[in-house]
N, C-alpha and C positions, 0 to 999 in steps of 0.2 A: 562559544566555548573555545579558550585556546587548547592549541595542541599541543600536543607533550612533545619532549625530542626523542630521539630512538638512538638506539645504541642497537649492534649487533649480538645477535643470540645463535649459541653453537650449533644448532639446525640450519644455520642459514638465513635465519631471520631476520629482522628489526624488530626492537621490540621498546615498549617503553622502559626506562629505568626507573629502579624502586626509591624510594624518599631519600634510603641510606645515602643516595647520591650527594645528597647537600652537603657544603660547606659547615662548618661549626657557626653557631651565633656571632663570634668575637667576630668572623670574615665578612659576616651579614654587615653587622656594625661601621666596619672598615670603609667595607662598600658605598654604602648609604651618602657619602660625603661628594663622592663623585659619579655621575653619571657615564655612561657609554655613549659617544656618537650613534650610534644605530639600537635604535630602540625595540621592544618585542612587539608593540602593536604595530610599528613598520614593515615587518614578516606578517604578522595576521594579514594585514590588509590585504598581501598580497596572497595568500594562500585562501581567501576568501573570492578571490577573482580567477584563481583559477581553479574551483571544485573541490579541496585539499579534502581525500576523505580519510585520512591514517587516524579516525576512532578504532577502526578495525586493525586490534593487535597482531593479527596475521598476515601479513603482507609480506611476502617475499619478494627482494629486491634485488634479487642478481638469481644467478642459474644456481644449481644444487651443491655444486663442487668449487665454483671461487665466488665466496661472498666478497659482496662490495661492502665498504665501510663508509656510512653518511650520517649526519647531525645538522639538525638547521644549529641557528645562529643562537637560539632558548638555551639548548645544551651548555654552550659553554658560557649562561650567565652567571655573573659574581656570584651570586649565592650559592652556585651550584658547583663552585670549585673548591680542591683540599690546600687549606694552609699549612706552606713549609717552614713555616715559622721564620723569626729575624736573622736574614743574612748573616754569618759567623764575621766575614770577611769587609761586610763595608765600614768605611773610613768617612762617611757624612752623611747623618741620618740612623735612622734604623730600618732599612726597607725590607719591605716583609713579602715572600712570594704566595701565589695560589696556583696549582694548578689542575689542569683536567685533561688527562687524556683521550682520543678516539681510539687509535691503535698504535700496535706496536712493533716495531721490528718484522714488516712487509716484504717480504724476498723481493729481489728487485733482478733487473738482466743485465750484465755489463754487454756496453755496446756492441762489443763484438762479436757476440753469441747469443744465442736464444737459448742459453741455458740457464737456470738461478742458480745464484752465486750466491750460498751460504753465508756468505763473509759479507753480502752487501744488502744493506736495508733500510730501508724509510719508516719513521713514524710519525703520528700528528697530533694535534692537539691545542692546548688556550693554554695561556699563561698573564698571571695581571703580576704585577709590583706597583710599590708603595713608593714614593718619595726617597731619595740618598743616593748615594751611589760607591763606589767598590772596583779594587782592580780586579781586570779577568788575565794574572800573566802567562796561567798557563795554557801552552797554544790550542785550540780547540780540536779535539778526534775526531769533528765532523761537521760537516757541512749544513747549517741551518736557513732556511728560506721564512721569512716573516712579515702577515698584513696588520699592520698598526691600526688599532681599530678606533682607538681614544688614547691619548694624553700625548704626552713631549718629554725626548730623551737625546742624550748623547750617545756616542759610541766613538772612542778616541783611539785611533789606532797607534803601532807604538810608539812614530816618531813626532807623536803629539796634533798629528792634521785630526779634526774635529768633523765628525759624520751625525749631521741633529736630524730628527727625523720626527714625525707627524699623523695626526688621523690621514691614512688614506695614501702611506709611505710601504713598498716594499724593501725589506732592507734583506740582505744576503750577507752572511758570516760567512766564508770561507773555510773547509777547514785549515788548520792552522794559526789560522787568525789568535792574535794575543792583544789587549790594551786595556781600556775602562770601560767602563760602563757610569752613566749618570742620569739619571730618571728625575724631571724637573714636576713633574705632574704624574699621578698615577695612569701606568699604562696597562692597555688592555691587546693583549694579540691575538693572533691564532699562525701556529707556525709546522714548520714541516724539516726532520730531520734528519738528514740523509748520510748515513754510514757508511763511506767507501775507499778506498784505497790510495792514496796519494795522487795527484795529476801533475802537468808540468805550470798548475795553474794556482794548487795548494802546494806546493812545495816550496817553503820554507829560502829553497836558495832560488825559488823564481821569480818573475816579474810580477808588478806590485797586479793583482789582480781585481779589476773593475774601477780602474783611477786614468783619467785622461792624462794624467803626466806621468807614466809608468816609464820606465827606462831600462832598459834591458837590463842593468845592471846593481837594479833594486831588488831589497829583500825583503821589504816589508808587503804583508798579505792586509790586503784593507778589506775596510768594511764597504758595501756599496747600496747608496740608498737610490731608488726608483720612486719621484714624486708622481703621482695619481695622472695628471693631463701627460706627462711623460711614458706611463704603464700604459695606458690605454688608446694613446694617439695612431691614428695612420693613416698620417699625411704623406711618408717620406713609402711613396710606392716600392721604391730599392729593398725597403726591410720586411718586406709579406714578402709567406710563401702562403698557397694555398694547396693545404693536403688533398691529395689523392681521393677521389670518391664521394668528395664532402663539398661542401660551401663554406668550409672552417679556413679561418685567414688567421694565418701563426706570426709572430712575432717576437725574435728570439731578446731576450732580455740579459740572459748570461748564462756561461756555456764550463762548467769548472775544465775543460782538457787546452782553454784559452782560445781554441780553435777545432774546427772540428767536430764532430759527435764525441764531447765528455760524458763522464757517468751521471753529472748531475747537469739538466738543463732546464733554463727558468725560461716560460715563456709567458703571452698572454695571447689568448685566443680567443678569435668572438665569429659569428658565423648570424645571418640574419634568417627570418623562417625559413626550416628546411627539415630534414628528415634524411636521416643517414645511420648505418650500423657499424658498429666495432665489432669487430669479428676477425682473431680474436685478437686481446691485447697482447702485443711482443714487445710492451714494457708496464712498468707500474706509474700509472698516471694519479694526480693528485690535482684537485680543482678547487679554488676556493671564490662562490660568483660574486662579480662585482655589479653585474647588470642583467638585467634581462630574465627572462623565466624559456625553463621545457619540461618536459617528461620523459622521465626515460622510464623504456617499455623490455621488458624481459619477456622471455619464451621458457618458461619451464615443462620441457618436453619429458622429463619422468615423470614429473607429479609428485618431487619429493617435496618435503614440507613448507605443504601453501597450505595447513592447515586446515580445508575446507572438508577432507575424508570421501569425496565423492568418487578419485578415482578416473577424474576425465583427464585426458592429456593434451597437449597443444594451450597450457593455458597462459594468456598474457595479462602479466602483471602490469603494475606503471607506479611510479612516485615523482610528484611534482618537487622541481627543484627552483629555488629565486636567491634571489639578495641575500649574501650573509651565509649560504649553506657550503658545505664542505665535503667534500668527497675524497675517498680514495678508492682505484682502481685496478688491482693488481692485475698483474702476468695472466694472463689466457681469459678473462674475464671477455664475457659478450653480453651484447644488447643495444637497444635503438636508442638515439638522439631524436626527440620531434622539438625542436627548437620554435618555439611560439613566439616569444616577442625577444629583439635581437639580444642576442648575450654576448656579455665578456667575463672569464673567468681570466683569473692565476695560474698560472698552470707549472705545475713542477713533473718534468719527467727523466725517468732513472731507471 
């Protein structure tokens, strides 16, 4: 029996989503002509090796007061995304968006304080297009992080240097960033985006940010793409750090303040069996895994809704996480890592 994806439910839960979720036919149709790099019976297999029991609608997956936000990779399949109908704007082709949200608008911490900052937020989600391409001139108000999951696309920044990118590419929009856009094969993502306040790294009269030939005295804001054996490598021992309390080995990818703890930090982290807790979070984390499996185990020490009505407390939950799954993590969130076979995730934190 495959398993459904979850979405979160205003109790605090995970819950499955209703039919309504689907796509219209016309997107089903669309779909149909191109496959995804990663398949759904590639998730099964693995959620069959490691016990996966979420039949059981009631599962609480974070503590009472900060739900966590997760989706395997089912969630955001083609079928199951809204058509935004044909870009107004492109200039070759007619490409046509989908998309699906997880969440929205996540309080996040500006570095310098352990306060949430209204004004600053992350959201996640899938997005596919069709074939054509379109100029993007005006500059973007936020900062977007993206794993190509299938197809082939440009992204031209303004002074015409050419950024293509690939299954298995993270690419980083800056904000600010202005140029084209060109999709040569239908692309499928899942991306993360992050609402915040100008840095000396988005700003418009800064250095070109995430470009080996940047010059102080460059104003263009590029686009920057991270090929897969590049995201994941570590060989170059100089660029691990290993967090505090963990066996989690970080690896900074790009940092929006140019230097520094910025608001938005892209890294990749992978950690081999181990077991460790976040307690709590003093930022809003965002995972998307590229390798490996764990569970993460929660302690619902009130007893608020885990559904079961019995009343007992100290209860631990768990949801098995692999390949393809997505997570978000906000501010003050707790709970265990039992990392089983070695992982590497994405990791955006803000």
């Amino acid at each position: 029996m495959s398993r459904r994806p979850l979405v979160e439910h205003s109790a605090g839960l995970l819950l499955p989503p209703s039919s309504s979720t689907s796509a219209s036919s016309s997107a089903t149709n669309d779909g149909s002509s191109s496959s995804s790099s990663l398949s759904s019976s590639h998730f099964q297999s693995h959620r069959k090796d490691l016990g996966w029991y979420a039949e059981n609608e009631n599962i609480p997956t974070t503590t009472a007061d900060v739900p966590m936000h997760y989706c395997d990779f089912d969630f955001f399949e083609f079928q199951k995304l809204t058509s935004k109908g044909p870009r107004k704007n492109s200039d070759i082709g007619t490409p046509e968006d989908y998309a699906r949200p997880l969440c929205k608008d996540i309080p996040t911490s500006k570095s310098n304080t352990n306060s949430i900052n209204s004004d600053d937020s992350i959201s996640c989600g899938s997005w596919y297009c069709t074939k054509g391409g379109w100029p993007s001139k005006i500059p973007r108000a936020t900062t977007e992080i993206f794993y190509v999951w299938s197809g082939f696309g440009c992204l031209t920044d303004l002074d015409g240097q050419r950024n293509y990118f690939s299954p298995g590419d993270t690419v980083i929009l800056p904000k600010n960033w202005s140029g084209r856009w060109d999709i040569a094969e239908n692309v499928h993502k899942v991306w993360f985006v992050h609402d915040h306040e100008d840095t000396t790294a988005t700003s418009s009269s800064s250095s070109v940010a995430g470009s080996t030939t940047a010059t102080a005295t460059s104003t263009i804001i590029r686009a920057k793409i991270i090929h897969y054996n590049e995201l994941v490598s570590t060989t170059k021992k100089e660029e691990l750090i290993i967090e505090p309390n963990t066996k989690v080995i970080t690896k900074s990818i790009y940092n929006s303040s140019g230097g520094g703890e910025g608001p938005t930090h892209v890294m990749m982290s992978t950690s081999g069996p181990s077991s460790f807790v976040i307690s709590p979070n003093q930022h809003t984390n965002c995972f998307h895994i590229l390798e490996g499996s764990m569970m993460i185990i929660l302690e619902d020490n009130n007893n608020n809704g885990n559904g079961n009505g019995n009343g007992n407390n100290n209860k631990h939950k768990q949801i098995a996480v692999t390949v393809g799954d997505t997570i978000v993590l906000p501010i003050g969130w707790t709970g265990r890592f039992n990392v089983q076979e070695t992982i590497k995730v994405l990791r955006v934190k803000v």
